[in-house]
C-alpha positions as CSV (number, residue, x, y, z in Angstrom):
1,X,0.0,0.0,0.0
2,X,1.4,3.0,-1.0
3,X,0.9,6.7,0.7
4,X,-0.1,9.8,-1.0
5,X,-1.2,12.9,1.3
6,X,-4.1,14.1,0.5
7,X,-4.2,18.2,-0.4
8,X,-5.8,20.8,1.4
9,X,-9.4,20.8,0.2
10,X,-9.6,17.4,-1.3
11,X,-13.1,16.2,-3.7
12,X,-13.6,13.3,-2.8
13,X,-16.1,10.4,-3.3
14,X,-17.5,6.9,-0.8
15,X,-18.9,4.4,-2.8
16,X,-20.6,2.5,-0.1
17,X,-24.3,1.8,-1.3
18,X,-25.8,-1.0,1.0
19,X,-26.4,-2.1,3.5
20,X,-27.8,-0.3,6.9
21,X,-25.1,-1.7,9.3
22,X,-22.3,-1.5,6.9
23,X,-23.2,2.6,5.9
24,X,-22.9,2.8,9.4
25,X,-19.8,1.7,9.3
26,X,-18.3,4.4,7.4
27,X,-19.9,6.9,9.2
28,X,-16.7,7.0,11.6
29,X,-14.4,7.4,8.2
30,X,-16.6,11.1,7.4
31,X,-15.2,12.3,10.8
32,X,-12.4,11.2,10.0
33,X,-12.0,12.7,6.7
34,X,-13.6,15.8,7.5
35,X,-11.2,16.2,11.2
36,X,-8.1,15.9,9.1
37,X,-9.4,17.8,6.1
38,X,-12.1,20.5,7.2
39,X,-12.3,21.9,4.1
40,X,-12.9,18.4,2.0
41,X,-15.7,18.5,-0.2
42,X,-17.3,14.7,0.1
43,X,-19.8,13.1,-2.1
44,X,-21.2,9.7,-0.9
45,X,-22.5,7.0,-3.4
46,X,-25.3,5.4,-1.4
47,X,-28.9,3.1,-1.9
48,X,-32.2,5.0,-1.2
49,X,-32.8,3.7,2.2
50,X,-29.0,4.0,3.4
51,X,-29.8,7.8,2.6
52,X,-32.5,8.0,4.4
53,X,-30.7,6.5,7.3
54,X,-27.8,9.4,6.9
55,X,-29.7,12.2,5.6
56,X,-28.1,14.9,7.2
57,X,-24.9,13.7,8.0
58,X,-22.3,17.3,8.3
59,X,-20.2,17.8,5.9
60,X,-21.5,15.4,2.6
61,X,-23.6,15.3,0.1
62,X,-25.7,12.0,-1.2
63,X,-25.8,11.0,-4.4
64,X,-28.7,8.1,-4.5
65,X,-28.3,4.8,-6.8
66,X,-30.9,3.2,-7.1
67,X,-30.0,-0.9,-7.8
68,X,-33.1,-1.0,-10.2
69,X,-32.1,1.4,-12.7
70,X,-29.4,-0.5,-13.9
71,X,-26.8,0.8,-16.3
72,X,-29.3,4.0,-16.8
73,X,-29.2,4.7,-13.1
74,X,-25.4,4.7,-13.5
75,X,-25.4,6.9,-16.4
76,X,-27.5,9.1,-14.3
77,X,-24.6,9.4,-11.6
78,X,-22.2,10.3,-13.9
79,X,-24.3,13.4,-15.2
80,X,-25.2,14.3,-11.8
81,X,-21.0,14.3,-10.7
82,X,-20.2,15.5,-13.8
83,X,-22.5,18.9,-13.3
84,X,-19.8,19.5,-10.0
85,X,-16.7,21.9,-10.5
86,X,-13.8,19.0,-9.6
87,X,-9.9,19.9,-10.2
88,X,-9.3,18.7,-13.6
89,X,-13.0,16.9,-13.9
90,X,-11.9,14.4,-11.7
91,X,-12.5,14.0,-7.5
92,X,-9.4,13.5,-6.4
93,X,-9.7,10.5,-4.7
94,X,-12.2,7.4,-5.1
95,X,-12.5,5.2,-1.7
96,X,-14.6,2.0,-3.5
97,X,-15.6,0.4,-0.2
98,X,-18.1,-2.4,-1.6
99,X,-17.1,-5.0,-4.0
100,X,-20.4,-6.3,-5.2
101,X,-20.2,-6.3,-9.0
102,X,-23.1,-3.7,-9.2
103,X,-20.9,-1.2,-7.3
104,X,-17.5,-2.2,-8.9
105,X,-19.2,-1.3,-12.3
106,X,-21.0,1.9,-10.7
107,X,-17.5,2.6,-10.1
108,X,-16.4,3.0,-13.6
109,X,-19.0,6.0,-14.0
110,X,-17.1,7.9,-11.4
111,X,-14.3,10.5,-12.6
112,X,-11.4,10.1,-10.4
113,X,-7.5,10.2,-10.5
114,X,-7.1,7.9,-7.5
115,X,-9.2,4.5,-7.0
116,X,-8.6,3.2,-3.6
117,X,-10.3,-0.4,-3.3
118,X,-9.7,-3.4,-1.2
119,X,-6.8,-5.7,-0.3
120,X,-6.8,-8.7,-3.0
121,X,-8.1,-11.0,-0.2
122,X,-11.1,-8.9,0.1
123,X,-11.6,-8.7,-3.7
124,X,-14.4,-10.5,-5.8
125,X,-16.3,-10.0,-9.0
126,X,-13.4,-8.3,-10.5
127,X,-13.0,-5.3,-8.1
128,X,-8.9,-4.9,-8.9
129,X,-10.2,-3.8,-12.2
130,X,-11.7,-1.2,-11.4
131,X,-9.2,0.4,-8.7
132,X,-5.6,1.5,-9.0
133,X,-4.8,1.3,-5.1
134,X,-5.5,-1.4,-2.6
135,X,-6.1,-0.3,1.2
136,X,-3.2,-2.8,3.3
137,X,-4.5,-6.5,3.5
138,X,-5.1,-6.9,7.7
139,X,-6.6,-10.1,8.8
140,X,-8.6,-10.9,11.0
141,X,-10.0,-6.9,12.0
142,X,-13.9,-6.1,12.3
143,X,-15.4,-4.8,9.4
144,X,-15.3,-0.9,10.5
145,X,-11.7,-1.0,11.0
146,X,-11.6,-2.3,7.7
147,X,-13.2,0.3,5.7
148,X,-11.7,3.1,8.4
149,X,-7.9,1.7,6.7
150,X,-10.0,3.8,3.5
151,X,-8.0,6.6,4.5
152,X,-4.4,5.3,4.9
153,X,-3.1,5.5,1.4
154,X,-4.2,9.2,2.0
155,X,-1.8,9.6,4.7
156,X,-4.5,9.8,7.4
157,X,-5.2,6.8,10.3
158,X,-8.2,6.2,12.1
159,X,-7.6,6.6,15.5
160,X,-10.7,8.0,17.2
161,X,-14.3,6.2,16.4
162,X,-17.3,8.4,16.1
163,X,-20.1,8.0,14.9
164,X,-23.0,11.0,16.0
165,X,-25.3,10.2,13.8
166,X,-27.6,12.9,12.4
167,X,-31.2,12.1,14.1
168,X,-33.5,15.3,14.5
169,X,-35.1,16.0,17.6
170,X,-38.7,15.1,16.4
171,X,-37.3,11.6,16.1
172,X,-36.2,11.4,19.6
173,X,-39.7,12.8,20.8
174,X,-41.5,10.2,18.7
175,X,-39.4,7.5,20.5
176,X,-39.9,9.4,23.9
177,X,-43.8,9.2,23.5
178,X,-43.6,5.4,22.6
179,X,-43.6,4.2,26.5
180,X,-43.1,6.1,29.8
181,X,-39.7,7.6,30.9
182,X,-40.6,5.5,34.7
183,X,-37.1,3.4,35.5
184,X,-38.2,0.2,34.0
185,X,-35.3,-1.1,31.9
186,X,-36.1,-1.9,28.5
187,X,-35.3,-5.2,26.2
188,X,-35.9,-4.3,22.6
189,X,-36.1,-7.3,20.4
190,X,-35.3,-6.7,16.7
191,X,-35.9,-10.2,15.4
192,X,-34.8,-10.2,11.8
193,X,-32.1,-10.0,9.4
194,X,-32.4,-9.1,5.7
195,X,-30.2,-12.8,5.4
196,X,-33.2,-15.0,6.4
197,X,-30.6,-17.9,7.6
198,X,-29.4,-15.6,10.2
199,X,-32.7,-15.4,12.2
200,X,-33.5,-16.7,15.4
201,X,-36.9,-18.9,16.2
202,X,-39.8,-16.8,17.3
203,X,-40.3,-19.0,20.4
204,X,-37.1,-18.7,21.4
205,X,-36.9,-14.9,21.3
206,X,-40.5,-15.7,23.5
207,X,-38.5,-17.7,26.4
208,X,-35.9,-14.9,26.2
209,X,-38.3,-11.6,26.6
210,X,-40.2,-14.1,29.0
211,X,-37.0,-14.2,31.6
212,X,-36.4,-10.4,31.0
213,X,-39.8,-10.0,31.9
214,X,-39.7,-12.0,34.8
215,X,-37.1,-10.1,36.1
216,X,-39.3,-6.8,35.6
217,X,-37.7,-5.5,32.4
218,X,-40.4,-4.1,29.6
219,X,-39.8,-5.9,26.4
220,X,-40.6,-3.8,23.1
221,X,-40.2,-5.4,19.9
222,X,-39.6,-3.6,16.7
223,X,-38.7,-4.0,13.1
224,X,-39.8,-3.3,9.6
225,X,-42.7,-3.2,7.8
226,X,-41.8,-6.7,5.7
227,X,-44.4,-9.6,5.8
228,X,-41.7,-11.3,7.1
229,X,-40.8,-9.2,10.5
230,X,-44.5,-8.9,10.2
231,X,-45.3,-12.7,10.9
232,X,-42.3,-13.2,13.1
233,X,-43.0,-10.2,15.7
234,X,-47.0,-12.2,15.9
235,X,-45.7,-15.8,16.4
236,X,-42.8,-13.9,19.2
237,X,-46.2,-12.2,21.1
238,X,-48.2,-15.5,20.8
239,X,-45.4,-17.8,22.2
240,X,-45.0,-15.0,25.3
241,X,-46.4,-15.4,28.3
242,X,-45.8,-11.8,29.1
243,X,-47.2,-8.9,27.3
244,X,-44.9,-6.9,24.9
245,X,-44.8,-3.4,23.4
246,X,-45.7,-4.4,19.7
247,X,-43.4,-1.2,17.4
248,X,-42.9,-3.1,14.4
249,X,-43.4,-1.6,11.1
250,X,-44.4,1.9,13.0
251,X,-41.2,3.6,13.0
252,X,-39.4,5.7,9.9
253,X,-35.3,5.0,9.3
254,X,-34.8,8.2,11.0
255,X,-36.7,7.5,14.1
256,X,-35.0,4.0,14.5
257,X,-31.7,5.1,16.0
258,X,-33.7,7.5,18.4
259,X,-36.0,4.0,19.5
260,X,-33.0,2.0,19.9
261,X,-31.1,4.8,21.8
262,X,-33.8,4.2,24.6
263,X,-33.6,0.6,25.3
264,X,-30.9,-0.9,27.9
265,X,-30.4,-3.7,25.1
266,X,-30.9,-5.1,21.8
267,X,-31.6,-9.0,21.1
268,X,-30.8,-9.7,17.5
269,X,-28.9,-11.1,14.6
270,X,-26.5,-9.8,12.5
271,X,-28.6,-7.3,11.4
272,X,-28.3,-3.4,10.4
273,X,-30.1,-2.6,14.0
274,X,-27.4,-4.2,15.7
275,X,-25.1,-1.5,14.3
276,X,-27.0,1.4,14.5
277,X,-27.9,0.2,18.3
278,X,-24.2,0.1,18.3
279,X,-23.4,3.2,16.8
280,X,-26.3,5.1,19.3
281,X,-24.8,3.6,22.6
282,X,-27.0,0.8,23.2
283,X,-25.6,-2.8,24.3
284,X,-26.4,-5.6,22.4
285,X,-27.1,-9.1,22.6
286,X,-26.3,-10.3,19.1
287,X,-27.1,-14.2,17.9
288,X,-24.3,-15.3,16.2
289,X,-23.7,-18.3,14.6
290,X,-23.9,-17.9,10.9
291,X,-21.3,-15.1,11.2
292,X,-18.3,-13.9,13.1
293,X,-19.0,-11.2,16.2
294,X,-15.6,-10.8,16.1
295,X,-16.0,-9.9,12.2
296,X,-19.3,-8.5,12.2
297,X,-20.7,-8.3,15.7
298,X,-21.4,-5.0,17.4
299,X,-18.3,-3.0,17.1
300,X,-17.9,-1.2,21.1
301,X,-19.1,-4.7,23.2
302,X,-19.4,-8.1,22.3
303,X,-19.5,-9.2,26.0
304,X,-23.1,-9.4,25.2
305,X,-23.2,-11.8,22.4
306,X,-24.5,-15.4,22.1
307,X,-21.3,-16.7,19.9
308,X,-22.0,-20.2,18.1
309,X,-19.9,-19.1,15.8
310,X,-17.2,-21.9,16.3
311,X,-19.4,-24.7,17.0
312,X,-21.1,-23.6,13.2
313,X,-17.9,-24.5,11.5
314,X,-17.6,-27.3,12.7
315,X,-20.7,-28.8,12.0
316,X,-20.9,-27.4,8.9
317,X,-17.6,-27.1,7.4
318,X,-15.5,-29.8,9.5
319,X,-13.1,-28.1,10.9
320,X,-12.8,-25.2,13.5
321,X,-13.6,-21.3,13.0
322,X,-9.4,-20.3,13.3
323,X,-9.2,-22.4,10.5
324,X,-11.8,-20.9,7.5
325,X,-12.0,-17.8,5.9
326,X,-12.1,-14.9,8.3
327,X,-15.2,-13.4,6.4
328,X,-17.0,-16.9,5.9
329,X,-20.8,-16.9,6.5
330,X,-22.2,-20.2,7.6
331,X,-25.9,-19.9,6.4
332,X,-26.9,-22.7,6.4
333,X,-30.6,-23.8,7.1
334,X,-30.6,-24.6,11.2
335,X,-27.4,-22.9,11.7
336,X,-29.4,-20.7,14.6
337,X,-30.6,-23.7,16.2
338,X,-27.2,-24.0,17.6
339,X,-28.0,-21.1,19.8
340,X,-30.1,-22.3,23.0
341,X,-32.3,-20.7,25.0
342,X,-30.2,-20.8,27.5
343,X,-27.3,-19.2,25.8
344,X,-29.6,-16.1,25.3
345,X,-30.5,-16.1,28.8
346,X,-26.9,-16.0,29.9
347,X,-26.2,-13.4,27.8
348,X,-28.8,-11.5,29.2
349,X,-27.8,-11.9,32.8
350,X,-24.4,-11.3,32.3
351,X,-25.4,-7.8,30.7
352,X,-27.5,-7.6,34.8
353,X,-24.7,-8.6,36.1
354,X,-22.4,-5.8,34.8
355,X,-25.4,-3.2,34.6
356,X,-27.4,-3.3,38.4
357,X,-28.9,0.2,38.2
358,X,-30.5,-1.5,34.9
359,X,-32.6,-3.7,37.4
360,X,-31.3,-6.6,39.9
């Protein structure tokens, strides 16, 4: 990886389109940028509902892409940069932080003199052709410290992690109104990931709030406004003993972080939630078994998580966790049976343990 400082007021352009959690991620990056280089003009390359996520983030401007427009969405990008005054007609730097094919090709419709892209490890669907500078190959490092190494080869680290991300104040007063401000610790349950494999069993979840309830925690459970989160959030309240705050589907993407925010802790997969919980201070007890925490878990704690991780590989893949891929996903169908009821109750009284004002 080679080093080349950036200038004083530097254009340049994130291609990160997708998904919630990982647009999250970069989020950190911007400050960076933007503490080194006040004066940086930043466009970001980003989906629809990513945007609607970051709307507002200081200091960059969105350009939408939406993945159903195909080539004459792309075309569409590159009259939309082209229309901006850039040194030369060209941003001076490109940090190509997804390697999907869509965005690799997206990529080609973007004017710049430098094309910083992943390590070759990283690469797939023939990203190294469409960069001309690789970020340093680092195994074994969480995903956000991953795309915060972005900004090496411009002479800048990543040494602080912020995230503040931009939610108004009507968002937090929606999520104020949503249950009373009273002491009662709070166990949100976000029970889906967009990877279907990755979800938990909706009577589990049940036997989970049930013990939080038990030990006079409020459980809220919230979500999106899919069938599927729809159906799983009904056969969670059927299976519960206890009753629940029912929030799925009734919150926007810019009231979510201000709902999370308020709970003590998060049950979920490996989902975007989980990082935007994350990002907003919130603990969280992730399920993982068809992914790495240690990869892909909630960046600040993982004390919290339910980590079947190891025991996936081997039943799946025959050999041990240290030993495969360090980005492998283990979807397979039953994978998140290996997580027990009892593991999420562990992981919830260890989070008691360490948090007694939260309730004893």
């Amino acid at each position: 990886m080679t080093q080349s400082p950036l200038s004083s007021s530097p254009s340049l352009c994130l291609l990160r389109l997708s998904a919630l959690g990982d647009v999250t991620h970069v989020v950190p990056l911007v400050h960076t940028l933007r503490a080194a280089r006040p004066q940086a003009s930043i466009v970001w390359l980003i989906g629809k509902g990513e945007r609607r996520l970051l709307d507002g983030l200081e200091g960059v401007e969105f350009v939408e892409y939406d993945k159903k427009t195909g080539l004459a969405g792309m075309r569409a990008v590159r009259r939309a940069l082209r229309q901006r005054e850039l040194p030369g007609g060209r941003f001076e730097a490109l940090l190509q932080m997804q390697v999907a094919a869509r965005a690799n090709l997206l990529s080609a419709f973007v004017p710049a003199r430098r094309r910083i892209g992943y390590d070759r490890s990283r690469s797939k669907d023939l990203h190294g052709l469409f960069v001309n500078e690789r970020i340093a190959d680092r195994p074994g490092i969480h995903v956000l410290d991953a795309i915060g190494s972005f900004c090496e080869p411009l002479g800048l680290r990543q040494t602080e992690v912020r995230w503040d991300l931009p939610v108004p104040d009507e968002a937090r007063e929606w999520a104020r109104a949503q249950w009373p401000q009273d002491g009662v610790p709070t166990l949100l349950i976000s029970p889906c990931s967009s990877h279907v494999l990755r979800n938990w069993r909706s009577e589990r979840y049940a036997a989970v709030a049930d013990h939080a309830a038990g030990q006079g925690w409020r459980v809220v459970l919230c979500g999106g406004r899919s069938q599927l989160e729809r159906d799983t959030a009904d056969a969670i309240l059927a299976a519960m003993r206890h009753p629940a705050l029912d929030l799925v589907g009734k919150d926007t993407l810019k009231q979510l972080p201000a709902l999370l925010e308020r709970g003590h802790l998060l049950m979920t997969p490996d989902s975007g939630p989980m990082h935007i919980a994350n990002a907003m201070g919130t603990k969280v007890l992730g399920l993982h078994a068809a992914s790495n925490p240690a990869r892909s878990g909630p960046y600040s704690d993982r004390r919290y998580c339910a980590d079947r991780y190891d025991d996936a590989a081997r039943k799946y893949l025959g050999k041990p966790a240290a030993e495969i891929g360090w980005g492998r996903k283990i979807e397979h169908a039953g994978v998140m049976d290996l997580i027990t009821v009892e593991d999420g109750i562990a992981a919830f009284e260890r989070y008691r343990a360490d948090h007694p004002a939260a309730g004893a």
